[in-house]
C-alpha positions as CSV (number, residue, x, y, z in Angstrom):
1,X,-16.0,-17.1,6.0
2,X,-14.5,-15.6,8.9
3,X,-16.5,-12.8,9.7
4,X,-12.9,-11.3,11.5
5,X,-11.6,-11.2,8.7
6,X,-11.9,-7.8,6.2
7,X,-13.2,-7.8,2.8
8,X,-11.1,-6.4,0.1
9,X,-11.4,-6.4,-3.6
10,X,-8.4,-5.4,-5.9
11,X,-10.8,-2.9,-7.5
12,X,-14.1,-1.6,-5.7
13,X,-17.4,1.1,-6.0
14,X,-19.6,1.8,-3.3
15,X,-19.5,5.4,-2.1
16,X,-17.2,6.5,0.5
17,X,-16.9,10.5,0.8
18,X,-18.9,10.1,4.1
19,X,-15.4,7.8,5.1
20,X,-12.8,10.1,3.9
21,X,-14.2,12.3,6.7
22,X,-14.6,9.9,9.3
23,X,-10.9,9.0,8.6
24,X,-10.4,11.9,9.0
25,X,-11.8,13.0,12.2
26,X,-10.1,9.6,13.6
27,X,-7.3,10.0,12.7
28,X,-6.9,13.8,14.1
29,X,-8.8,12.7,17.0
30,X,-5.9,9.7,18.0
31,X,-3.6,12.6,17.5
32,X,-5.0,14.7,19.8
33,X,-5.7,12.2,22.5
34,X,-1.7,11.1,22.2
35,X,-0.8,14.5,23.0
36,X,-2.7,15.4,25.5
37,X,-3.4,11.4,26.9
38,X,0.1,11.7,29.1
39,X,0.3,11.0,32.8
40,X,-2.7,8.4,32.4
41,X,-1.7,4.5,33.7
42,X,-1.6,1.9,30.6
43,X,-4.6,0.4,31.9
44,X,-6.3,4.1,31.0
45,X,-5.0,3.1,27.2
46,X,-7.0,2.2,24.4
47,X,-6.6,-1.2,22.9
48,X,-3.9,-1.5,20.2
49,X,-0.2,0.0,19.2
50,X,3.1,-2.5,19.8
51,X,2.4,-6.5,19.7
52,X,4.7,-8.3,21.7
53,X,3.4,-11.4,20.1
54,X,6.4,-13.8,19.1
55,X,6.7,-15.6,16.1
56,X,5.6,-19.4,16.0
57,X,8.5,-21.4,16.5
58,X,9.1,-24.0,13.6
59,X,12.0,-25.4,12.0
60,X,13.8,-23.4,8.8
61,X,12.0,-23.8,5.5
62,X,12.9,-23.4,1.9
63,X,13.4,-20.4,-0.5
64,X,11.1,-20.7,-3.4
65,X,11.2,-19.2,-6.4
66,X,7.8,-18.8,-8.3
67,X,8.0,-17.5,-11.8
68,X,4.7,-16.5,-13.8
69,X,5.6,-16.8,-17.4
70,X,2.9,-16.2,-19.6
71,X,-1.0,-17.1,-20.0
72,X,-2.7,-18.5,-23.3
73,X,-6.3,-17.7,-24.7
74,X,-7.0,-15.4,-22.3
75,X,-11.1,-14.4,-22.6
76,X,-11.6,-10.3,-24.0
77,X,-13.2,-8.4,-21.8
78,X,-12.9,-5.0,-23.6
79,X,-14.9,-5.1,-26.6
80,X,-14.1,-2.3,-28.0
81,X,-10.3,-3.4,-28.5
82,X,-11.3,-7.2,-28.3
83,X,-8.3,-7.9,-25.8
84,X,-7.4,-7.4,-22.2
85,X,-5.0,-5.2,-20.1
86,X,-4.5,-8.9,-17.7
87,X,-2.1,-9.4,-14.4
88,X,-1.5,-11.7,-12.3
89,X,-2.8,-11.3,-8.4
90,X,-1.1,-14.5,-6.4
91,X,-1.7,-15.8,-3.1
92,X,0.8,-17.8,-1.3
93,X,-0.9,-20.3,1.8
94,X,0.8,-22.6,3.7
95,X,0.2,-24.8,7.2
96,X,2.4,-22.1,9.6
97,X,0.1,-20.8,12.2
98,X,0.1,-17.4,12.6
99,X,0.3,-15.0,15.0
100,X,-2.9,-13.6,14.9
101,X,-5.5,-14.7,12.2
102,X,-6.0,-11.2,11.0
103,X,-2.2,-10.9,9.6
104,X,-2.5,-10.1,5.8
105,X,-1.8,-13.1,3.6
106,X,1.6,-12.7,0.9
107,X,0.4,-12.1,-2.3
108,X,2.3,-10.5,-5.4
109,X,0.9,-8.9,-8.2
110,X,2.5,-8.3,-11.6
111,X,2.8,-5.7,-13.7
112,X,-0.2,-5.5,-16.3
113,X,0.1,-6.1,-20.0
114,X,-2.0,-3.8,-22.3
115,X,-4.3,-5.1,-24.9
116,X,-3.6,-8.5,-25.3
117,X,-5.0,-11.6,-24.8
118,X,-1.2,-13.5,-24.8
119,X,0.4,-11.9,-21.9
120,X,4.0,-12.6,-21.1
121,X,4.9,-11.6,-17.8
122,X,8.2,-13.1,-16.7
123,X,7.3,-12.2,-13.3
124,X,9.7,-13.7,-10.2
125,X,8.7,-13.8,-6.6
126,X,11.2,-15.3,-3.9
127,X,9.7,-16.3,-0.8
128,X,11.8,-17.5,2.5
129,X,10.8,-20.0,5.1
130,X,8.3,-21.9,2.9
131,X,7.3,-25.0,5.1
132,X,8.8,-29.1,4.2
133,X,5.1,-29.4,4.4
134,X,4.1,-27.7,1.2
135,X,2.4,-24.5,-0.2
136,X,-1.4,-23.5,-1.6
137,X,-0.7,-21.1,-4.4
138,X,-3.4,-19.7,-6.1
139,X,-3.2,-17.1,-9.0
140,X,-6.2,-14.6,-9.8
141,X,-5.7,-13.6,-13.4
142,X,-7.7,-10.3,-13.8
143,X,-8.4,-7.6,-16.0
144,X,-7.5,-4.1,-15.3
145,X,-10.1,-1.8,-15.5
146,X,-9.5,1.3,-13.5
147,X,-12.7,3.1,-14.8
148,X,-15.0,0.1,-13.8
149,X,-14.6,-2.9,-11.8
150,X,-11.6,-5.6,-12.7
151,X,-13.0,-8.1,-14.3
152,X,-12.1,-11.7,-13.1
153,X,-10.9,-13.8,-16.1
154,X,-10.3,-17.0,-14.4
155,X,-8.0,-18.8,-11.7
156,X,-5.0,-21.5,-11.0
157,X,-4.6,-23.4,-8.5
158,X,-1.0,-25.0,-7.8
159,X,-0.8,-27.4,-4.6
160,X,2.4,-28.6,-3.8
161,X,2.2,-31.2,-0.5
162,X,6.1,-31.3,0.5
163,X,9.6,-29.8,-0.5
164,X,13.2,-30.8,-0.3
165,X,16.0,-29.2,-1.6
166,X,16.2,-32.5,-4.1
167,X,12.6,-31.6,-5.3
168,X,12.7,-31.5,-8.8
169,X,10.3,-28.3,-9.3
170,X,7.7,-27.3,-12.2
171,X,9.5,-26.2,-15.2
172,X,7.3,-24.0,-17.0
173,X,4.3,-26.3,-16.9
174,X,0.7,-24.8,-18.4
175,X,-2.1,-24.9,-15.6
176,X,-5.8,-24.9,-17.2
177,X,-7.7,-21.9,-16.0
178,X,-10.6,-22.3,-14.1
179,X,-13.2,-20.3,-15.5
180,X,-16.3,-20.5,-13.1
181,X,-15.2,-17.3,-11.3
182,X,-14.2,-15.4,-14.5
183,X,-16.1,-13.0,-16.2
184,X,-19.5,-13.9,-18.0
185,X,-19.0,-11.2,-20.2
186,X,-15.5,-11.2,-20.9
187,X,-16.1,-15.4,-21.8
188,X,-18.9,-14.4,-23.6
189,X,-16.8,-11.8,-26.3
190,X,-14.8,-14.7,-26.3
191,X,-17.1,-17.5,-27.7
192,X,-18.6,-14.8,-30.3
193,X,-15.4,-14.6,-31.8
194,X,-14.6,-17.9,-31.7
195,X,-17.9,-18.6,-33.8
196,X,-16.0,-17.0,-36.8
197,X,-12.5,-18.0,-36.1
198,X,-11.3,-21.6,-35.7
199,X,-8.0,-19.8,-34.1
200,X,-9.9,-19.2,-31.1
201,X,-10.0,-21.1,-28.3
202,X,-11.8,-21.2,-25.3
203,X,-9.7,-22.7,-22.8
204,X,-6.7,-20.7,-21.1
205,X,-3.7,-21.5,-19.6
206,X,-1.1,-20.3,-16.9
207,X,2.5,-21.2,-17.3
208,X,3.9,-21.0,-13.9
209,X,7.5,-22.2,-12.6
210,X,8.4,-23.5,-9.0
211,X,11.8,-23.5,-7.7
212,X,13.5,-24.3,-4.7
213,X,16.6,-22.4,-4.3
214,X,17.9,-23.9,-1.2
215,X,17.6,-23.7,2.7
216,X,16.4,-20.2,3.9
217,X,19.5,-19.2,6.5
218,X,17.0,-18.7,9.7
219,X,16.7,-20.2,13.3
220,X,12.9,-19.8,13.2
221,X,10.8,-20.5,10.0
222,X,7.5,-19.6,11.5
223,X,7.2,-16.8,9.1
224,X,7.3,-16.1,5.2
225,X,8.6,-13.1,3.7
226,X,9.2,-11.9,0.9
227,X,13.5,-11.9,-0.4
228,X,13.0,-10.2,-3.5
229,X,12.7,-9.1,-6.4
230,X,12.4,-5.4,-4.8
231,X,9.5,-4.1,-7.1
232,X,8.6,-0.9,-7.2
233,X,5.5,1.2,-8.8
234,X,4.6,4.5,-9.3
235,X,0.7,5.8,-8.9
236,X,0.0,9.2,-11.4
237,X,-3.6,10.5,-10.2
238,X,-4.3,14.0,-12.3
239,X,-7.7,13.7,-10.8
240,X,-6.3,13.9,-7.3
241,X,-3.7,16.7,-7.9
242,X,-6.0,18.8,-8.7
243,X,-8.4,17.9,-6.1
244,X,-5.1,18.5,-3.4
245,X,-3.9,21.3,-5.5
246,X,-0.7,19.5,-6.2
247,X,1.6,19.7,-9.2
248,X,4.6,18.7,-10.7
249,X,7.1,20.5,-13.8
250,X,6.0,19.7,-17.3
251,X,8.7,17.8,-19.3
252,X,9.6,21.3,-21.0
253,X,10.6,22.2,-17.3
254,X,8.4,25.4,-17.4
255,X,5.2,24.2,-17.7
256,X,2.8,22.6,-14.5
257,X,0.4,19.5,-14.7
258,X,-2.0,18.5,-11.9
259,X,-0.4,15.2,-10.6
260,X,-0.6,13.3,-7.7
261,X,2.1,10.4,-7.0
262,X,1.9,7.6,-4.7
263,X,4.9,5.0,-4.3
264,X,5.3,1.3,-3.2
265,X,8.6,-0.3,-3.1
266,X,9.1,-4.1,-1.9
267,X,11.6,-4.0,0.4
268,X,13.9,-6.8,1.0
269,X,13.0,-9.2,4.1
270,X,12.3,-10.0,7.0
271,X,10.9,-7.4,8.4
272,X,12.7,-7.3,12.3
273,X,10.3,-9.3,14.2
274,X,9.4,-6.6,16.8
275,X,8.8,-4.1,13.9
276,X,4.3,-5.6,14.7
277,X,1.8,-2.5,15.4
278,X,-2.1,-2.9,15.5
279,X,-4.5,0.0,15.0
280,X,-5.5,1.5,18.2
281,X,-9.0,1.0,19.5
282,X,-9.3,4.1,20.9
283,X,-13.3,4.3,20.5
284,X,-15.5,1.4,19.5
285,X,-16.6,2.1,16.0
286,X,-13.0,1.8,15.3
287,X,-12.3,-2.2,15.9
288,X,-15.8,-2.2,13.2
289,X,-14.1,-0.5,10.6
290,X,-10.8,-2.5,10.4
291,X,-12.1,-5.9,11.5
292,X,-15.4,-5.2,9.0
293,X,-17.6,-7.0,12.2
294,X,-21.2,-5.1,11.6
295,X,-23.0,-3.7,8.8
296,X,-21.5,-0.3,9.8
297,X,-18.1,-1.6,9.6
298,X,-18.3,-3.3,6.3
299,X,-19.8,-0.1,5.0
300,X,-16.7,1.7,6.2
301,X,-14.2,-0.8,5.5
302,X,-14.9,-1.4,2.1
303,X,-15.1,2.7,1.6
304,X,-11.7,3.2,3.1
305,X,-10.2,-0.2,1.4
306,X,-11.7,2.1,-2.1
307,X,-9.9,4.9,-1.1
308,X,-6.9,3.2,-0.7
309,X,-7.5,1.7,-4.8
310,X,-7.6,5.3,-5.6
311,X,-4.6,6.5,-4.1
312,X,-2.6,3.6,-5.1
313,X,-4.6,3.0,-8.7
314,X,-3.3,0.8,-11.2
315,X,-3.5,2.3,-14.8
316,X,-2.0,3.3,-18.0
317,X,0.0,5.5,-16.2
318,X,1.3,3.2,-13.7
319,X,5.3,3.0,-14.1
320,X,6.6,-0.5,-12.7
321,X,10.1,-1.3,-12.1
322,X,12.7,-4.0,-9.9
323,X,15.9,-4.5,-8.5
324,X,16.8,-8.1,-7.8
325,X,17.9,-6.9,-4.3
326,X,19.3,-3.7,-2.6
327,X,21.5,-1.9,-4.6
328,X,22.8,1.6,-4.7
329,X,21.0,2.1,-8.1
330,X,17.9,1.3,-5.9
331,X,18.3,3.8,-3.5
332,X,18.9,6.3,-6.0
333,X,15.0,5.3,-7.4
334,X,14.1,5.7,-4.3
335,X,15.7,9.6,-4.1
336,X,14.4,10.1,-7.9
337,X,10.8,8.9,-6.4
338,X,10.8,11.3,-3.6
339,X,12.6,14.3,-5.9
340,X,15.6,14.1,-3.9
341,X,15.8,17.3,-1.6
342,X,13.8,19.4,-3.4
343,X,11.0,21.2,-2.1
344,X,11.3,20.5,1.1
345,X,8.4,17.9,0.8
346,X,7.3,15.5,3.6
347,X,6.1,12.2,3.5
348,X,3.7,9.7,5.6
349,X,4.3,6.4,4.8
350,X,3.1,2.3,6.0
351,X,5.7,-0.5,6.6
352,X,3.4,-3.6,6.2
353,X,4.3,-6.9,7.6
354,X,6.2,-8.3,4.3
355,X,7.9,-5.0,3.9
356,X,6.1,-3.2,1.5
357,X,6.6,0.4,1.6
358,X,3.9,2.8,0.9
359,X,3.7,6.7,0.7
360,X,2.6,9.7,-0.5
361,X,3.7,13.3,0.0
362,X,1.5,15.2,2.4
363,X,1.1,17.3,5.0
364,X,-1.5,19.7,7.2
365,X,-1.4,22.2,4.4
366,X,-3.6,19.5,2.1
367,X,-6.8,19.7,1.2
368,X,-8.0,16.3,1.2
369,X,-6.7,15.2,4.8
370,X,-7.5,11.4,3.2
371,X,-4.4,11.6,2.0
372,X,-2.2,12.0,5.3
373,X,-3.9,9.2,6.6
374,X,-2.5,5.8,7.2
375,X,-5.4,4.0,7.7
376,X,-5.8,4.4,4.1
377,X,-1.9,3.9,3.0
378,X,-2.1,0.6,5.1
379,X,-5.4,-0.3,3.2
380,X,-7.5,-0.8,5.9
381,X,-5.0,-3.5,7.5
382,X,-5.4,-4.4,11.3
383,X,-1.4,-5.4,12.0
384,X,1.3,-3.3,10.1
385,X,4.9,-3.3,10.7
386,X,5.1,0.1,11.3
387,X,4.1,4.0,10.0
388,X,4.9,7.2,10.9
389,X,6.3,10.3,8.6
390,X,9.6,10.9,6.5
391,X,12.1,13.3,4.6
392,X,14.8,14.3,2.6
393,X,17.9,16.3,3.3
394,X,21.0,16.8,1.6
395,X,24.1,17.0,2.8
396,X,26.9,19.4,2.1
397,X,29.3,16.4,2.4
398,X,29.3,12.9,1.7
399,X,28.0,10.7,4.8
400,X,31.0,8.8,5.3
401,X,32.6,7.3,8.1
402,X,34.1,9.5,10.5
403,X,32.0,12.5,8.7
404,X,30.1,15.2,10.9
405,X,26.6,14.2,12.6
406,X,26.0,18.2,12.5
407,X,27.1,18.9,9.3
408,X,24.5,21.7,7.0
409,X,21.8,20.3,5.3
410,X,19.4,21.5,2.5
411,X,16.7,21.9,3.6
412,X,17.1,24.3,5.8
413,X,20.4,26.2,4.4
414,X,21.4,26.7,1.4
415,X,24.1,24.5,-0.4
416,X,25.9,24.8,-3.7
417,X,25.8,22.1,-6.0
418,X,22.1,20.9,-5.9
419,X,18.4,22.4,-5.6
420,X,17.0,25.0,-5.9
421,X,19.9,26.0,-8.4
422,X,21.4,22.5,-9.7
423,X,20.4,19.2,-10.2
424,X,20.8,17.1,-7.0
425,X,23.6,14.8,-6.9
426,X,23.0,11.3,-8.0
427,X,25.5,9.9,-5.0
428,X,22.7,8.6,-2.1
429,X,25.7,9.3,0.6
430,X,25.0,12.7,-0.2
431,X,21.2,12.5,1.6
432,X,20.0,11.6,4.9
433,X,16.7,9.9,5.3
434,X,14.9,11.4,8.5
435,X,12.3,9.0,9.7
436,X,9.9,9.3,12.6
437,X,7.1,7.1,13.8
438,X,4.5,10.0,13.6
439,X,1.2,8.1,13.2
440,X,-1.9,8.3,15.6
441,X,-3.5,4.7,13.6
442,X,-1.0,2.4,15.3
443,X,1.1,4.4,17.9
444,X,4.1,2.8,16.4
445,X,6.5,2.0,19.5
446,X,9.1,4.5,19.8
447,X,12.3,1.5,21.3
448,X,11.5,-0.3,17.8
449,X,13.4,2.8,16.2
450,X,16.7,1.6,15.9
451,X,15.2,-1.9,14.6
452,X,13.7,-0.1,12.1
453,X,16.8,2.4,11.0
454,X,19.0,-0.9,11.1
455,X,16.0,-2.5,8.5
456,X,16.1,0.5,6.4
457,X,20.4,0.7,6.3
458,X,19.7,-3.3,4.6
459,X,17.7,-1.6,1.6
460,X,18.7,1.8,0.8
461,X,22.7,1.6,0.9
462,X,23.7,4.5,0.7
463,X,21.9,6.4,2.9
464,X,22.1,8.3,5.9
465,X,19.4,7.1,8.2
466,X,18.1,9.4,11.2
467,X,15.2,8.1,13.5
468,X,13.3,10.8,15.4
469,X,10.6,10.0,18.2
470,X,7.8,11.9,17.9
471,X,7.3,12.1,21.4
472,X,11.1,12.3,22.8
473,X,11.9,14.1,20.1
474,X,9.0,16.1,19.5
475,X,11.0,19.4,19.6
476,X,13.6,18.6,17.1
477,X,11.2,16.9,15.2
478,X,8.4,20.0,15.2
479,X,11.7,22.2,14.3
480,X,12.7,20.3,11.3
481,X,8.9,19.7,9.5
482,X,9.0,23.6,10.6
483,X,11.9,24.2,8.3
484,X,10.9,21.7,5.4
485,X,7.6,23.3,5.5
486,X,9.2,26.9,4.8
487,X,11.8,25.9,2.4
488,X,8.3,24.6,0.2
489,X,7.2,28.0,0.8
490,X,10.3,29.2,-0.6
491,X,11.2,26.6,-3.5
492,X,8.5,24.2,-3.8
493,X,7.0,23.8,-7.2
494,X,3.4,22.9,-5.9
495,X,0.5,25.4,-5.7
496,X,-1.5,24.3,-2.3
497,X,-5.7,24.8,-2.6
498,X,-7.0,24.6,0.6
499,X,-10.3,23.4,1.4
500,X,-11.7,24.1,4.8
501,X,-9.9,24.4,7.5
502,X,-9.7,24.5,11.6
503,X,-7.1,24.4,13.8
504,X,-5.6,21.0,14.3
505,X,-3.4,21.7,16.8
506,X,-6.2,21.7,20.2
507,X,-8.7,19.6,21.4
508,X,-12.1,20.9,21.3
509,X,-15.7,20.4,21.9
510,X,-17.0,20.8,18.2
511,X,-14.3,18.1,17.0
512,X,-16.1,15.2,19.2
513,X,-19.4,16.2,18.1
514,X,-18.7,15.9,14.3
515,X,-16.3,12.7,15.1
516,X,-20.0,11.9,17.0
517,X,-22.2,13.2,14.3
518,X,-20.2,11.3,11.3
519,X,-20.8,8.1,13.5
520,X,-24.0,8.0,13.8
521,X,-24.7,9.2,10.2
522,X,-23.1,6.0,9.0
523,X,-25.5,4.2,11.5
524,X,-28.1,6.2,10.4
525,X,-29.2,7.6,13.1
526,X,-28.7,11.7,11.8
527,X,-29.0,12.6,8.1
528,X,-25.9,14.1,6.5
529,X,-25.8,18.4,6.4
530,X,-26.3,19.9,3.1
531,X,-22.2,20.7,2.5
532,X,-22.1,17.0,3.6
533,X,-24.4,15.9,0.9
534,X,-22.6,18.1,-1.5
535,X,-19.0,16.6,-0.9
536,X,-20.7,13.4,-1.5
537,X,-21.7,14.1,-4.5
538,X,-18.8,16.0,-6.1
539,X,-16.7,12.6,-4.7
540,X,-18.8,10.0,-5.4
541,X,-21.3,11.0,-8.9
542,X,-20.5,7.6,-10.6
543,X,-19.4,5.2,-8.5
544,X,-22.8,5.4,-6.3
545,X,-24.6,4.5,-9.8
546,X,-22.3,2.0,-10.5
547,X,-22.3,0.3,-7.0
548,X,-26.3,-0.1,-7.1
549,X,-26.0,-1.8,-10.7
550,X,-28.2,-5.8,-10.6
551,X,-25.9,-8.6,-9.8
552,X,-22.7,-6.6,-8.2
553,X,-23.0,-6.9,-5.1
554,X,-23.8,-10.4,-5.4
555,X,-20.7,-11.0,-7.3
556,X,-18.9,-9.5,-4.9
557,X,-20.1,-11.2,-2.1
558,X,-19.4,-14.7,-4.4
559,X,-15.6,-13.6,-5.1
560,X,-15.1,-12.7,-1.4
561,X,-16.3,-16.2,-0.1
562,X,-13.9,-17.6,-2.8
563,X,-10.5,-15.1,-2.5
564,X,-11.2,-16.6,1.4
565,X,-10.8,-19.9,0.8
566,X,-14.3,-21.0,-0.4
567,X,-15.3,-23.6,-3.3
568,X,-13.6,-22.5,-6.5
């Protein structure tokens, strides 16, 4: 295995509240060092930020359609309902070289399907630029589990070695599972039943269709990406509201519930080519924790990639959705996602390199800094397409051609016909979509702004877009998170519990030495504090218990050295 290469799981366990805070410190230390870092030459910089890279040159390839149906005789791996909650995590591999080794593979996952053992999914996934020279697809079929691991219940491998556009495809054909990486246990519920049922078999199957659709319309296939469906999901976390103090109205409209929301929405590519950021190496430990290179690193990087699960946790709750492309019924999601202009809320958000869109609401005023933190929205990856912060205003008329630029907005003034009065209008031309590249992880290039504004005009039509530079602009944009920040004071329905504190805004001594102090903890060269032990334990009571159980880690270590391309 490469050891370059990170290594993630779809669901993990070992403890990370000692990372939380070290993300945390980094994060506000790259801040920090951007602000007050001006005047130095670039070769004063730290490693990392805009990739000039270019793409691979290579002639156009093919749009594929890949359709997982349904699977057959899947194993049970709850035995107290004798089913599975099973989806579909699929990996797409082909022969274009890449730009750098550590750019995140395309994968797709599907919704999950509760309690059964006969999933249909009907799940589409159109990928561009797929090579004459064939594909690798292989499909993980796992079982959710948000309060323990995800079980493995087997794989499917489909090769394909070439593609024309007179290729005749796979027509719903049934691929056998493999079941030496599934679960023992779940395989084992499985036989039992089969003892006393002649119904049951043992042997699974994926149905999976392959289409070609045609020539993708590019003068350089040296990349895939992703053309649609435009999937979205929506993450509930009680647990986490109440932990950041956040809530949202109860369906009666008076009431308030704990709740936490994270967001993803597939965006429709490609991604501008410049739109390429890596992390910035601004001290050592950092190219560790993304690249997972030492035992300190993997430690770190599979705390933060946990973090990230949590955040963006698949469960019952989970509410899945997709457009087959951009749409104004899209964008209006996207508004209902965000709650419109209510609030004034503000958002941090990760463009990854397919176009996936991640974010959260979050701010200074949070408790858990975690959550503000896009090392842990991009899920630990080393090359993003870019990050930053966002929000919401409404307009008090349409954004129409020939319209104002200066026109009021809510927030900060108040307008009839919307919050905190009315319902917001369902019309997106009514909204403008402030943008920024506000992120200390990658230093997102401030000239890819308008790349990135003309990206997001493609998939939320509609829309106003404003870009702000959070160094050219830093006044305007300091003025306007100013006013969004007051107008939550004001109309915001979410009660903010604070815990700790410190003045983020300066440089000091004591902030090094804890940044210091966190890193050498993780090395173990200084024992935790007593508070530090404390927050541990409050974060961490089951998962530490759970991590230490016989035979994890080595599984995990077996299904690592297979998701990278091991024996199977």
């Amino acid at each position: 295995m490469d050891k370059d290469m990170p290594t993630t799981q779809p669901n993990g366990h070992h403890g990370d509240g000692l990372a939380a805070k070290f993300d945390e410190k980094a994060e506000t230390f790259q801040n920090k060092a951007a602000k007050y870092g001006k005047g130095k030459n670039d070769e004063s910089k730290p490693a990392g930020g805009y990739d000039d890279s270019a793409i691979p040159q290579a002639p156009p390839g093919y749009d594929v359609k890949f359709t997982f149906h349904r699977a057959t005789h899947l194993p049970m791996a709850d035995i107290n309902t004798m089913s599975s909650d099973p989806y579909v995590l699929a990996t797409l591999n082909t022969d274009l070289p890449t730009r750098h080794k550590q750019d995140p593979p395309m994968r797709v996952r599907t919704p999950t399907i509760r309690r059964n053992t006969e999933p249909v999914w009907n799940c589409e996934w159109i990928v561009a630029n797929v090579p004459a020279s064939g594909f690798a697809l292989k499909a993980r079929i796992y079982d959710e589990d948000p309060a323990d691991h995800d079980d493995r219940l087997g794989n499917v491998h489909v090769h394909v070695e070439s593609l024309n556009e007179k290729w005749g495809g796979i027509k719903e054909q049934a691929f056998k599972i493999k079941k030496r990486m599934g679960s023992k246990r779940a395989y084992l519920i499985r036989g039992c039943a089969a003892m006393f049922n002649r119904n049951v078999h043992m042997s699974g199957e994926l149905i999976v269709s392959v289409e070609v659709l045609g020539k993708t319309n590019t003068d350089n296939g040296g990349r895939l990406w992703t053309v649609g469906p435009c999937a979205w999901s929506q993450h509930l976390s009680p647990m986490v509201g109440r932990l950041a103090g956040t809530k949202e109205p109860g369906k009666d409209g008076k009431t308030e519930t704990y709740n936490f929301q994270a967001n993803q929405i597939q965006l429709a590519g490609p991604v501008p080519p410049h739109l390429y950021h890596r992390y910035v190496e601004f001290r050592p430990f950092v190219k560790g924790m993304f690249t997972s290179t030492s035992f300190r690193g993997r430690v770190l990087h599979h705390a933060l990639h946990h973090q990230h699960n949590r955040i963006y946790n698949y469960d019952r709750s989970t509410i899945y959705g997709s457009f087959p492309s951009p749409s104004a019924d899209m964008t209006v999601k996207f508004l209902d996602l965000v709650h419109y202009d209510k609030g004034g809320r503000i958002y941090t958000y990760v463009l990854t390199l397919d176009g996936q869109w991640r974010f959260t609401e979050t701010g200074k005023e949070f408790g858990i800094d975690l959550l503000s933190k896009h090392t842990m929205h991009s899920d630990v990856n080393i090359y993003i397409a870019f990050s930053g912060e966002f929000f919401i205003r409404r307009l008090k008329t349409k954004h129409e051609e020939g319209s104002p630029e200066d026109q009021p907005t809510h927030p900060p003034n108040e307008i009839d016909n919307g919050p905190p009065n009315d319902e917001p209008p369902k019309d997106p031309a009514y909204y403008s979509l402030i943008i920024d590249n506000d992120s200390g992880t990658y230093r997102p290039n401030a000239q890819m702004l308008p790349q990135l504004k003309e990206f997001m005009h493609r998939n939320l039509l509609g829309l106003k877009i404003v870009t702000l530079d959070c160094n050219g602009d830093k006044e305007k944009m300091d003025k306007w998170k100013s006013e969004q920040r007051e107008r939550k004071k004001v109309e915001g329905k979410q009660t903010i519990a604070v815990q700790g504190g410190g003045d983020s805004g300066s440089l000091s001594s004591s902030d090094v030495e804890d940044l210091d102090r966190q890193e050498r903890i993780a090395g173990g060269g200084a024992k935790p504090s007593m508070k530090e032990k404390v927050m541990g334990k409050m974060e961490e009571p089951v998962e530490m218990v759970k991590g230490i159980r016989g035979g994890e880690r080595e599984r995990e270590e077996r299904e690592t050295r297979e998701d990278m391309g091991g024996p199977s």
